[in-house]
C-alpha positions in Angstrom: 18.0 -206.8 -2.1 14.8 -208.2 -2.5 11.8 -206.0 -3.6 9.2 -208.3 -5.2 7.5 -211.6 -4.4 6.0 -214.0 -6.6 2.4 -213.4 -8.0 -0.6 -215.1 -6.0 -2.7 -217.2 -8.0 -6.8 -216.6 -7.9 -7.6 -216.1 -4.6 -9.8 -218.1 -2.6 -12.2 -217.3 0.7 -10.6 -217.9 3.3 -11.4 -218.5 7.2 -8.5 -217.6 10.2 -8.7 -217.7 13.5 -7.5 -214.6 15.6 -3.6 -214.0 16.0 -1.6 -211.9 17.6 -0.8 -209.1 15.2 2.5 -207.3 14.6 4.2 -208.3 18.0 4.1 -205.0 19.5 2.6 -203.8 22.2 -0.3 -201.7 21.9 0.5 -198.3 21.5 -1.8 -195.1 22.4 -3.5 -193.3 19.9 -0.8 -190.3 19.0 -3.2 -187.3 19.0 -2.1 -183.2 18.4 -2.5 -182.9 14.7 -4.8 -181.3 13.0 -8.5 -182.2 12.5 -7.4 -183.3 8.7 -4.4 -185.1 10.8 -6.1 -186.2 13.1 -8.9 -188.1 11.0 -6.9 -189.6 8.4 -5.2 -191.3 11.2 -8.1 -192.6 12.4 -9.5 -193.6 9.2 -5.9 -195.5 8.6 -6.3 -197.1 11.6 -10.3 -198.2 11.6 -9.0 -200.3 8.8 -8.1 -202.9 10.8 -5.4 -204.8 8.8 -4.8 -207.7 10.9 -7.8 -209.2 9.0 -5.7 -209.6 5.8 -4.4 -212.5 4.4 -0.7 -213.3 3.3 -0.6 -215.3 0.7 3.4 -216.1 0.9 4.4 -216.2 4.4 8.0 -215.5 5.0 8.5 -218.6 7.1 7.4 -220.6 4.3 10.5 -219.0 2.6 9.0 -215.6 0.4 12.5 -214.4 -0.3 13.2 -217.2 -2.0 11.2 -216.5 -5.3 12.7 -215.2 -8.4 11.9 -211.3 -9.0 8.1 -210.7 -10.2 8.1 -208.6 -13.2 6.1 -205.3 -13.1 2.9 -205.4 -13.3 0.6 -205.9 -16.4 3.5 -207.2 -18.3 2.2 -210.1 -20.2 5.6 -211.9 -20.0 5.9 -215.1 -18.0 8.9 -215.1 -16.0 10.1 -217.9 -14.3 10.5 -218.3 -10.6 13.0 -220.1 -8.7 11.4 -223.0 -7.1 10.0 -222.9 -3.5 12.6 -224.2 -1.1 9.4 -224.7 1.9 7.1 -226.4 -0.8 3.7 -225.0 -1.2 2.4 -222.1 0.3 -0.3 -221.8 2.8 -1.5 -218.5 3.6 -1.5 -217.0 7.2 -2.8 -213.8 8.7 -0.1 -211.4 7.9 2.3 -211.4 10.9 2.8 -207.5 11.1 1.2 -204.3 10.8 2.0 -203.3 7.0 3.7 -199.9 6.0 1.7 -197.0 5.2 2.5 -193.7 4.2 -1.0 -191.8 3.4 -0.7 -187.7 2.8 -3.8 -185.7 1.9 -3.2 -181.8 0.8 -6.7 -179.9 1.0 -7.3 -177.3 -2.3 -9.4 -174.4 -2.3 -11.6 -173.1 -5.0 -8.8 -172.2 -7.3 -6.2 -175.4 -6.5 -4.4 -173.4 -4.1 -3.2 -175.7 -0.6 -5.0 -174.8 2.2 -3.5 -178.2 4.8 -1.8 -180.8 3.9 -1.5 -184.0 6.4 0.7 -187.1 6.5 0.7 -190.1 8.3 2.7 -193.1 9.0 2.0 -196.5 9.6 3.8 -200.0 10.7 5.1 -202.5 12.9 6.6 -200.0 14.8 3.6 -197.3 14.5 0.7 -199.7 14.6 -1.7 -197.3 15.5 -0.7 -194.8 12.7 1.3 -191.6 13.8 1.3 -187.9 12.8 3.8 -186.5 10.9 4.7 -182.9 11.7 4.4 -181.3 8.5 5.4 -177.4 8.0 2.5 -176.2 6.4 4.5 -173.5 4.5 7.0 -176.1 3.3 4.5 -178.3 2.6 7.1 -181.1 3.7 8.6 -182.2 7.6 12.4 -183.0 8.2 11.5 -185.5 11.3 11.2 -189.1 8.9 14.3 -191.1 8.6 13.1 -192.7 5.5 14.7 -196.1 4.7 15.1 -197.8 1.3 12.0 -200.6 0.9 13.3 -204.3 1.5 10.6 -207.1 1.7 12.8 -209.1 3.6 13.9 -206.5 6.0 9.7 -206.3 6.7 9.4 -209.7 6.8 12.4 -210.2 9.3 13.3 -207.3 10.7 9.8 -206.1 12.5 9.8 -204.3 9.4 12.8 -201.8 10.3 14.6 -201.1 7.4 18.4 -200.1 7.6 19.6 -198.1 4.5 18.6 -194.4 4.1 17.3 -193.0 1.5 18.3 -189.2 2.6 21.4 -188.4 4.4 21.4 -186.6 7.6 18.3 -187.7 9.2 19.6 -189.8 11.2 17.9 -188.1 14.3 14.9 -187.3 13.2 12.0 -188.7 15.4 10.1 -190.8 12.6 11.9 -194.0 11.5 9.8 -195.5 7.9 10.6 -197.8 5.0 9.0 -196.8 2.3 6.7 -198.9 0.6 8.2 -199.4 -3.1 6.0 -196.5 -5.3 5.4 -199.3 -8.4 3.3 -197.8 -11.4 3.3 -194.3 -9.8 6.7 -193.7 -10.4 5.5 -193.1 -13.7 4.3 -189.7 -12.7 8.3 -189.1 -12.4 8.8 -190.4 -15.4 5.8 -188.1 -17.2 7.7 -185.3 -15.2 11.0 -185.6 -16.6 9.8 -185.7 -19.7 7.3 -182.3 -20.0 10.1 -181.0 -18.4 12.0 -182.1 -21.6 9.2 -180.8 -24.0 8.6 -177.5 -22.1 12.7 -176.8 -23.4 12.0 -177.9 -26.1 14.5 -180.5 -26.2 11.8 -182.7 -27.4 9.0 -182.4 -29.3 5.8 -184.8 -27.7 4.5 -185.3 -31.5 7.8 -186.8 -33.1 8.4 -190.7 -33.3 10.6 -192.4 -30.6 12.2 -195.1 -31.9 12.9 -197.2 -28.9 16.1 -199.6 -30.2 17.1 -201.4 -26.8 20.4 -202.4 -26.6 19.7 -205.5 -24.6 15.8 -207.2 -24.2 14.1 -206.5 -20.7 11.4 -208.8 -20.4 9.4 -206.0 -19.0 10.5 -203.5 -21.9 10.1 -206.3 -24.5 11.3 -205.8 -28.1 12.0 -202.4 -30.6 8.7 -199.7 -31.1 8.6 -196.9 -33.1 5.7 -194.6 -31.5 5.1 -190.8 -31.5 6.5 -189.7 -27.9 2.9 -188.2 -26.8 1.3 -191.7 -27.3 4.4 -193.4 -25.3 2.7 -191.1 -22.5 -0.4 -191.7 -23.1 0.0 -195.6 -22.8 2.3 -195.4 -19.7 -0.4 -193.0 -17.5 -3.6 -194.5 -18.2 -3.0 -198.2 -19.1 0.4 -198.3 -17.1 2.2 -200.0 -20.0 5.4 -201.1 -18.7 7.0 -201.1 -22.4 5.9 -197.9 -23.4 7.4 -196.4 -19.7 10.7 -198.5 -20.3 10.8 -196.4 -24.3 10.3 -193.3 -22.0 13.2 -193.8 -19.7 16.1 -194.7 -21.6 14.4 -191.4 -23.8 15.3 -189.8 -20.5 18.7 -191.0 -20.5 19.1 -190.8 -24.0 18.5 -186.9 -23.2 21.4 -187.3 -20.1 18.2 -186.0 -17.9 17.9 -188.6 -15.1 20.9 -186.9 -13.0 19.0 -183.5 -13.4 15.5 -184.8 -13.0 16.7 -186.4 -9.4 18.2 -182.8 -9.3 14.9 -180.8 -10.1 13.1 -182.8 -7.7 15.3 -182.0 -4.8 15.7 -178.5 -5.8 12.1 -178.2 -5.7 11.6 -179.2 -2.2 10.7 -182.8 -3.2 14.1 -184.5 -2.7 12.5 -188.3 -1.6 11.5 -188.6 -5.6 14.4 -190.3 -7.5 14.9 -192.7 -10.3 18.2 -194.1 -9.8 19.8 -197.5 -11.5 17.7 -197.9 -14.5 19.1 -199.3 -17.4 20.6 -196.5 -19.7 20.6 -199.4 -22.9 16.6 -200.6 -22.1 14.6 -198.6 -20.0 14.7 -201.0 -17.3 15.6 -202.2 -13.8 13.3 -199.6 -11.9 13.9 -200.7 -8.4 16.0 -198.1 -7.2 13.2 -195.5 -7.6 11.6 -194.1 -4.4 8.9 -192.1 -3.6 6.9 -190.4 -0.4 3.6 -189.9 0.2 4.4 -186.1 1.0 6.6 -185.5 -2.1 4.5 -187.3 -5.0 1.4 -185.2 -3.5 3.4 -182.2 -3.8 4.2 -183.4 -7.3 0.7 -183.7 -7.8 0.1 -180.2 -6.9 2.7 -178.8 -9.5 0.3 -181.0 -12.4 -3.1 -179.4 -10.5 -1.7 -175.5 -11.0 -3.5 -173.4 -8.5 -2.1 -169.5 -8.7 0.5 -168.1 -6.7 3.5 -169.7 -4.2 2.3 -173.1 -3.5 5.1 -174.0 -1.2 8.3 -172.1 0.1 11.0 -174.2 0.4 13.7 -173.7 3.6 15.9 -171.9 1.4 13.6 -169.5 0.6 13.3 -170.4 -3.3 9.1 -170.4 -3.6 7.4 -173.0 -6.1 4.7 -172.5 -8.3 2.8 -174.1 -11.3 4.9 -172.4 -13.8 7.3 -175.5 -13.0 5.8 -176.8 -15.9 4.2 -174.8 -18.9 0.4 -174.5 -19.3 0.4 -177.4 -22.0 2.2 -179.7 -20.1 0.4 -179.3 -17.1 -3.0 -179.4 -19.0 -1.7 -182.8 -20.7 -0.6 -184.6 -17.9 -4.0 -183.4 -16.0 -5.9 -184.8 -18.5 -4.0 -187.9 -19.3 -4.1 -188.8 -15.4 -7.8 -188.2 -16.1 -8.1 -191.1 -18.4 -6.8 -193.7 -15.9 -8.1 -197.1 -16.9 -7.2 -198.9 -13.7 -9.5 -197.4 -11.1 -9.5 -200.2 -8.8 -7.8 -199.4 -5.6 -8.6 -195.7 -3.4 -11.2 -196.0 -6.4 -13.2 -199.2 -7.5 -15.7 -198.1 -9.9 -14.4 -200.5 -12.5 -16.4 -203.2 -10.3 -19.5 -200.7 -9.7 -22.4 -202.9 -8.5 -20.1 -206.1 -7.1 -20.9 -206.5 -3.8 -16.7 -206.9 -3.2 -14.7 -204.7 -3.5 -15.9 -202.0 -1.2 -17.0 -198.6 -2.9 -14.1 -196.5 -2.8 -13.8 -192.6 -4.0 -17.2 -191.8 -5.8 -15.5 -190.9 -8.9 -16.6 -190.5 -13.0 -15.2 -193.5 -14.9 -14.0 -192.3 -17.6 -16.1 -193.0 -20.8 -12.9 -193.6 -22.9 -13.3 -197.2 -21.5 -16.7 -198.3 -21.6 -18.8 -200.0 -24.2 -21.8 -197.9 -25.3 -23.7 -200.9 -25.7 -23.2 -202.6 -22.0 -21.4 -200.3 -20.3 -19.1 -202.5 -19.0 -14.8 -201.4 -19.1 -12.0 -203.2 -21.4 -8.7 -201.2 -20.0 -5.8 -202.7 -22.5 -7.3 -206.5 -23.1 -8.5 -206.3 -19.1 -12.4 -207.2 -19.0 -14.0 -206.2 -15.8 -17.6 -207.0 -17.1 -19.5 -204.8 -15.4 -21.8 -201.7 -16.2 -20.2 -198.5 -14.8 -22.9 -196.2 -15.8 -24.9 -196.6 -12.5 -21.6 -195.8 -10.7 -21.1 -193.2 -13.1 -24.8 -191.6 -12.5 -24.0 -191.6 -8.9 -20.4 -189.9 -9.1 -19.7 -187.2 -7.4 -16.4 -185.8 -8.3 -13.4 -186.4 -10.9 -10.6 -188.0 -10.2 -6.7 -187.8 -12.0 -4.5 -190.9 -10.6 -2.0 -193.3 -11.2 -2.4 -196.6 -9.7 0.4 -198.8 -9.2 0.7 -202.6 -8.0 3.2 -205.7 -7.9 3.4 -208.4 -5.4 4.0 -206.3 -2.0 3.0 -202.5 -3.2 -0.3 -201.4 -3.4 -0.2 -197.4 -4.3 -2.7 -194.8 -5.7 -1.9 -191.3 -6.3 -5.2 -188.4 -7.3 -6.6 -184.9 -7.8 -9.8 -184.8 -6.7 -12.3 -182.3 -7.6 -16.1 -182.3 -7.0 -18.9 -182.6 -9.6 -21.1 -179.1 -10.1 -23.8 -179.7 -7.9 -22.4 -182.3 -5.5 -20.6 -181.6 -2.1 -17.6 -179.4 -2.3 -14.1 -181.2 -1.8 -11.0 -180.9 -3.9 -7.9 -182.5 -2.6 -4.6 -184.9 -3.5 -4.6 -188.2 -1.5 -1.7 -190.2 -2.3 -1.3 -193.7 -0.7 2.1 -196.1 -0.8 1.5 -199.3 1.1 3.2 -202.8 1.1 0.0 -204.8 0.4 0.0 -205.7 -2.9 -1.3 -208.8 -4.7 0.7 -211.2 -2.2 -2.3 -210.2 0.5 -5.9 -210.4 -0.1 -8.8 -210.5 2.7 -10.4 -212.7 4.8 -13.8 -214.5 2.9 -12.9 -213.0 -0.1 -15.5 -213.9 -2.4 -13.9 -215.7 -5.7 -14.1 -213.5 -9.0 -16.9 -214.1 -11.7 -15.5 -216.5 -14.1 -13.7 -214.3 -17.3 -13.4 -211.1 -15.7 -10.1 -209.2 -14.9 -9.6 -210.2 -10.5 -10.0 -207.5 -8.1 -6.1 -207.4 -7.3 -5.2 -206.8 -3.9 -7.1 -205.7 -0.5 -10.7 -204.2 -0.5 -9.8 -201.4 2.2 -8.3 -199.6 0.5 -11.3 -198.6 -1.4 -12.6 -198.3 2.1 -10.1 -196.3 3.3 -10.8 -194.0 -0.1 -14.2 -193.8 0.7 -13.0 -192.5 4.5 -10.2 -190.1 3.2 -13.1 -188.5 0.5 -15.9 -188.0 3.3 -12.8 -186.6 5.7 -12.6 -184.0 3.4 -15.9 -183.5 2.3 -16.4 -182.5 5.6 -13.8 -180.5 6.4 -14.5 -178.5 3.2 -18.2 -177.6 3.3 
């Protein structure tokens, strides 16, 4: 199974001429939902993503490169050579996958709506997903295990299940391939683990792995709490590697798959890591509904925040005050705010603004203002974008070559217009598609990685709310 491309190189401008997109006949607009339903359906769909660019066409022979490492890993992997020759990009020949869910908060963190919808070659208008609003969940997706070639060559229909007996439900969806935010099950597990105190979040870890990942790279000896710390808000693969084989070190992946399905969130697994390294993280899956739900737990409003169909009622006492104060304000920190958020470019005329959030000032010279997120320069000053924000934001990015992924609490500013949500976005474009006249980066700053819309579709998803809430 093949579930990463190789890396594009910088990305130039680029001119096309109009194709046909997706090869599927134009579908009707689904309507019925609710207003929050109905409009983040829209917004997915005003994003028009015929316009973007596929830097590795699969006729040119994709599937044939060696796997792409995670991403920010500084090691340079080889690639098996390209049977086609050189690439030349193309439009992209199908309507990507997108799974976007938004859950509305009251005052006090408490779910008010939640809304989910689907999107791809066989959706290409975006569709609904009925979503229980006590549940906080829907039984009607047949998700599918991601494959890039399935997408590529199989109208993006995927063909193994990721949950048995759905086999009738009336949504059919590959999921896009969560990347960096399966962290936040990672981060899970492991406050789980503290809360019991099976660990303790201020001892060293001595990560000794039995065999070298390139991803994982070599021995560390780090307190646990700054493992964390690295893996949230700089998304350093070797530091989330350390935490996962801590995880199986523990014999807690089996019940942390467990938990999560007990718990009403039973598309969240990590499943085939590598017990000896911390590696091998493909078989991890994740929905747009579930990680949002996930989310919600880390938020802690009061009270039941969703009853499960058994009954059993979940609240934020899932995980203890610390924990849930920790991850909150670790998510906080993020570094990489570049994708339903691009303040790290504010002022560039590309990318689009997305979310108006607070950079946060962890990252940014006093002198300049510009950010330096883990050796990344982005060079330029935030403190414009920062004068201008109008609410926080707690995420988890996550990118490789065909996942693009961004997972928040949002909360307004004092003073600015109300709106406190979770938006949580898996899609397949990652850093193998970019868009059309893309403008080429200043010379020595970090690239903007993958498509500008989704900062627009950020942008959409915040003033959806916004509305919805005042």
């Amino acid at each position: 199974m093949t579930l990463f491309r190789g890396r594009r190189a910088a990305a130039t401008a680029l001119a096309v001429t109009a194709v046909l997109f997706g090869g599927v006949a134009a579908q009707a607009a689904p309507a019925g939902g609710s207003p929050l339903a109905d409009a983040l359906r829209q917004a997915v769909d005003n994003q028009n993503f015929k316009d973007v660019i596929d830097l590795t066409p699969p006729e040119q022979g994709r599937s044939m490169h060696a796997p792409a490492v995670e991403k920010y890993d500084p090691t340079d992997m080889p690639r098996a050579p390209r049977v086609f020759g050189p690439m030349t990009p193309a439009p992209i020949h199908q309507t990507p996958n997108m799974d976007a869910a938004v859950i509305e908060l009251d005052g006090s963190g408490r779910p008010t709506s939640m809304a989910d919808v689907l999107l791809s070659p066989q959706y290409p208008h975006g569709v609904v997903v009925p979503v229980n609003q006590k549940q906080l969940g829907t039984d009607q997706i047949r998700y599918r295990w991601w494959d890039d070639d399935e997408w590529d060559r199989n109208g993006g229909q995927g063909t193994r299940d990721v949950l048995a007996g759905r086999e009738q439900a009336a949504l059919d969806f590959s999921s896009p391939y969560p990347a960096s935010v399966l962290k936040l099950m990672v981060g899970f597990g492991l406050m789980r683990l503290a809360d019991q105190h099976r660990i303790n979040l201020d001892a060293t870890y001595d990560y000794r792995p039995v065999t070298i990942n390139p991803t994982c790279g070599d021995a560390t000896s780090k307190p646990i709490r700054q493992y964390f710390d690295e893996m949230i808000t700089v998304s350093k693969n070797e530091s989330t590697c350390a935490l996962i084989k801590l995880l199986h070190d523990q014999n807690y992946i089996d019940t942390l798959n467990a938990t999560f399905t007990q718990l009403g969130m039973p598309t969240l697994m990590i499943t085939g890591t590598d017990a000896g390294n911390g590696g091998h993280w493909i078989g991890s899956n994740m929905s747009s509904i579930d990680t949002a739900k996930l989310l919600l737990i880390v938020n802690g409003g009061p009270g039941t925040l969703w009853t499960n169909p058994d009954g059993s009622r979940v609240t934020r006492d899932v995980l203890s005050a610390s924990s849930r104060q920790l991850f909150l304000k670790t998510l906080g920190d993020q570094g990489h705010n570049e994708m339903l958020s691009t303040t790290n470019w504010c002022g560039r005329a590309y990318p689009a603004p997305g979310i108006p959030q607070v950079t946060p000032q962890r990252w940014i010279d006093p002198n300049d203002g510009t950010m330096t997120v883990d050796g990344l320069y982005y060079g330029q000053d935030v403190r414009p974008c920062n004068a201008a924000a109008e609410v926080t934001m707690s995420h988890k990015t996550g990118w490789v070559d065909t996942t693009g992924s961004d997972a928040a609490i949002v909360h307004s500013l004092p003073g600015k217009n109300k709106r406190n949500y979770i938006v949580v976005v898996f899609c397949n474009l990652g850093t193998d598609y970019v868009d059309v006249n893309r403008p080429a980066d200043p010379p020595g700053v970090y690239p903007v990685p993958y498509t500008q819309k989704y900062g627009q579709l950020g942008k959409a998803i915040d003033q959806i709310v916004t509305g919805l809430q005042r």
